[in-house]
PyMOL CGO cylinders between C-alpha atoms (Angstrom):
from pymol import cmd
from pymol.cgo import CYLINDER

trace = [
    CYLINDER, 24.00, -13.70, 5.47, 26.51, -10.81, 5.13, 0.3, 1, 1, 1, 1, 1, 1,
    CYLINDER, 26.51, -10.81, 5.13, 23.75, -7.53, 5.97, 0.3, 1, 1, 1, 1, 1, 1,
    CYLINDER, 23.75, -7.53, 5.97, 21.10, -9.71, 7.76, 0.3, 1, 1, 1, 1, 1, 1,
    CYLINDER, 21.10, -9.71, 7.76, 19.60, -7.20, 10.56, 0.3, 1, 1, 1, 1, 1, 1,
    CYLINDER, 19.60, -7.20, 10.56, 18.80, -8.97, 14.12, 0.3, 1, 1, 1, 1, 1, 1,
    CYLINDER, 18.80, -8.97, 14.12, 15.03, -6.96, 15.46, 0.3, 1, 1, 1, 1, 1, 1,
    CYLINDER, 15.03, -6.96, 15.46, 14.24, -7.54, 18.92, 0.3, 1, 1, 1, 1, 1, 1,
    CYLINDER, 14.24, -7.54, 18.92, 10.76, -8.62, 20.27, 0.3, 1, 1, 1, 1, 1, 1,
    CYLINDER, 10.76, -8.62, 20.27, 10.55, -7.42, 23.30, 0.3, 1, 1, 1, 1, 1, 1,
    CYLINDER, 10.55, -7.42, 23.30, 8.00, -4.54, 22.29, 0.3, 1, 1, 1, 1, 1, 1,
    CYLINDER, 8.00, -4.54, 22.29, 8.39, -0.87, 22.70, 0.3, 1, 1, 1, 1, 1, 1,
    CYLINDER, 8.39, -0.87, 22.70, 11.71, -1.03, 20.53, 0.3, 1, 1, 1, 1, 1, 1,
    CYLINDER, 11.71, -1.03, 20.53, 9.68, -0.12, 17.53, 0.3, 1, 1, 1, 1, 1, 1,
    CYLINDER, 9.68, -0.12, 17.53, 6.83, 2.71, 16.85, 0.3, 1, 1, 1, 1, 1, 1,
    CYLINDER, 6.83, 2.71, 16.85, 4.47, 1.99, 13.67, 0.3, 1, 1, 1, 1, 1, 1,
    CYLINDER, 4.47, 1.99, 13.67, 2.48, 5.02, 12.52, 0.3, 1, 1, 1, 1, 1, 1,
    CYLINDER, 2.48, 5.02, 12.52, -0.10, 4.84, 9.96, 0.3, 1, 1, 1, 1, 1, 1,
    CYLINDER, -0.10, 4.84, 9.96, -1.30, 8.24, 8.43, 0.3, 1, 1, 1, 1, 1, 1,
    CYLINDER, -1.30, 8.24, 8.43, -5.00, 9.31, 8.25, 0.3, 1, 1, 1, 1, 1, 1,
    CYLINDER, -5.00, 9.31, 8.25, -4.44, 10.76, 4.86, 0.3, 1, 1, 1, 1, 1, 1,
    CYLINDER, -4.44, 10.76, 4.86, -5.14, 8.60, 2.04, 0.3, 1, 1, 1, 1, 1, 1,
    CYLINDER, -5.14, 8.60, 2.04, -5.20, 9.57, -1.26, 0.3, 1, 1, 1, 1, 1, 1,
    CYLINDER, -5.20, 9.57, -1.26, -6.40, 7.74, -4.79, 0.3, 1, 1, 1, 1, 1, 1,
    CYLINDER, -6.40, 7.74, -4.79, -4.11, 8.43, -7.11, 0.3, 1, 1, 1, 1, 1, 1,
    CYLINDER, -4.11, 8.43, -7.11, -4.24, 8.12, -11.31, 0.3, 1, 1, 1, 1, 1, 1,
    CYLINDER, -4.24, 8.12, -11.31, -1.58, 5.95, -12.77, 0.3, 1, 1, 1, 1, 1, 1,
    CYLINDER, -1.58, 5.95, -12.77, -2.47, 6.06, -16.63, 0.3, 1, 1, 1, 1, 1, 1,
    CYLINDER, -2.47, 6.06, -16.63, -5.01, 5.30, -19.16, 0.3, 1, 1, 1, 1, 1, 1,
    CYLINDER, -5.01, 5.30, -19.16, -5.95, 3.52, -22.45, 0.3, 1, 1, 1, 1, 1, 1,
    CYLINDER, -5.95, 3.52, -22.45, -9.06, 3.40, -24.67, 0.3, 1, 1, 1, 1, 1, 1,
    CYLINDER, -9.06, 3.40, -24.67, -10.72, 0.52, -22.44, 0.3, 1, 1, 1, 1, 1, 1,
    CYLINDER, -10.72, 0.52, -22.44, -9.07, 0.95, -18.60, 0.3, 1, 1, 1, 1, 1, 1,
    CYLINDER, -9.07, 0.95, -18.60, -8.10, 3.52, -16.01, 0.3, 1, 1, 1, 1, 1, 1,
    CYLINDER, -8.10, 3.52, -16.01, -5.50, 2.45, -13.81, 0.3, 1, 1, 1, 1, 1, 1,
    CYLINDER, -5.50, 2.45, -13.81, -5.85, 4.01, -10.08, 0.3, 1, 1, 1, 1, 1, 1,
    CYLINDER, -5.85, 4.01, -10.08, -3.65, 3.13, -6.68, 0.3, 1, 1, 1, 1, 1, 1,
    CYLINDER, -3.65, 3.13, -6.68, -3.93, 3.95, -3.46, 0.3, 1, 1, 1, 1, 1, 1,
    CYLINDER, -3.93, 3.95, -3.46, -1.29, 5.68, -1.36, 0.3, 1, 1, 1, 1, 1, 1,
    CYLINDER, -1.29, 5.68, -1.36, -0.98, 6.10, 2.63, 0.3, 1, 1, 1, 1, 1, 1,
    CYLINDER, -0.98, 6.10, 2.63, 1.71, 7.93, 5.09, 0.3, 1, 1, 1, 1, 1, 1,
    CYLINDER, 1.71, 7.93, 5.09, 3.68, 5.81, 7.14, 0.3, 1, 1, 1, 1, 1, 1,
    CYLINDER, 3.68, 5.81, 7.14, 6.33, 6.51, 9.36, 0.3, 1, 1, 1, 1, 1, 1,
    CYLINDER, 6.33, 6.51, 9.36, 8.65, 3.74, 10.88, 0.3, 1, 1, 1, 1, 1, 1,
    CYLINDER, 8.65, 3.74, 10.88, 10.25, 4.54, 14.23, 0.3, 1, 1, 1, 1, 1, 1,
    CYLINDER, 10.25, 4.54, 14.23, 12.94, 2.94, 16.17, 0.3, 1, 1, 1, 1, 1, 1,
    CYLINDER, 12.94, 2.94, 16.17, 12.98, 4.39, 19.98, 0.3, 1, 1, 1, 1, 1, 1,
    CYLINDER, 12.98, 4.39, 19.98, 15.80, 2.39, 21.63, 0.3, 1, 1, 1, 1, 1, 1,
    CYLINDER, 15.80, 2.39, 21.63, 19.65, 1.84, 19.43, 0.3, 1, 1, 1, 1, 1, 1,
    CYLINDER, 19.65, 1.84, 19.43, 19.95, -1.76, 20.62, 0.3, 1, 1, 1, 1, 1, 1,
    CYLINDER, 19.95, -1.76, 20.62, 16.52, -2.92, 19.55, 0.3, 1, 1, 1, 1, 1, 1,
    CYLINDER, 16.52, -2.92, 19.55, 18.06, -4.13, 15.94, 0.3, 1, 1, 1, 1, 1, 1,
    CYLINDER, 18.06, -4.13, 15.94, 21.70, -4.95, 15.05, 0.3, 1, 1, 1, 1, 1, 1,
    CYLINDER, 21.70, -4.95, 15.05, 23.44, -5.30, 11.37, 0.3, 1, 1, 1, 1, 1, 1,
    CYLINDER, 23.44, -5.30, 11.37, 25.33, -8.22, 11.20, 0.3, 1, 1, 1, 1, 1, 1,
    CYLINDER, 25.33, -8.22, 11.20, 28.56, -7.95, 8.81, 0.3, 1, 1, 1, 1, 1, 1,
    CYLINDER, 28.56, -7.95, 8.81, 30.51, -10.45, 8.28, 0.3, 1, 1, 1, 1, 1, 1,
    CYLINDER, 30.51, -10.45, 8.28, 34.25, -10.28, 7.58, 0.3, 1, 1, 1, 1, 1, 1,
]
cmd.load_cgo(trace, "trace")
């Protein structure tokens, strides 16, 4: 389990935000098929240091 991460649950340790923005996006093409995706902002915050821990071991 050397790099395993402990995450707290206590809530408020972590902040999700999910962008209003999204965009369809074109990938490639052949003589049949389009090929599309969809992409969205997201930003991943942690507020407090102790709310998750990286184990190493030795």
């Amino acid at each position: 389990m050397d790099g395993a991460v402990v995450v707290s649950q206590r809530g408020g340790d972590f902040k999700l935000t999910l962008g209003e923005d999204l965009s369809v996006a074109y990938l490639t093409n052949d003589a049949v098929m389009a090929q599309l995706y969809l992409e969205e902002s997201l930003a991943f915050r942690i507020n407090t240091p102790e709310a998750a821990v990286h184990l190493v071991y030795r």
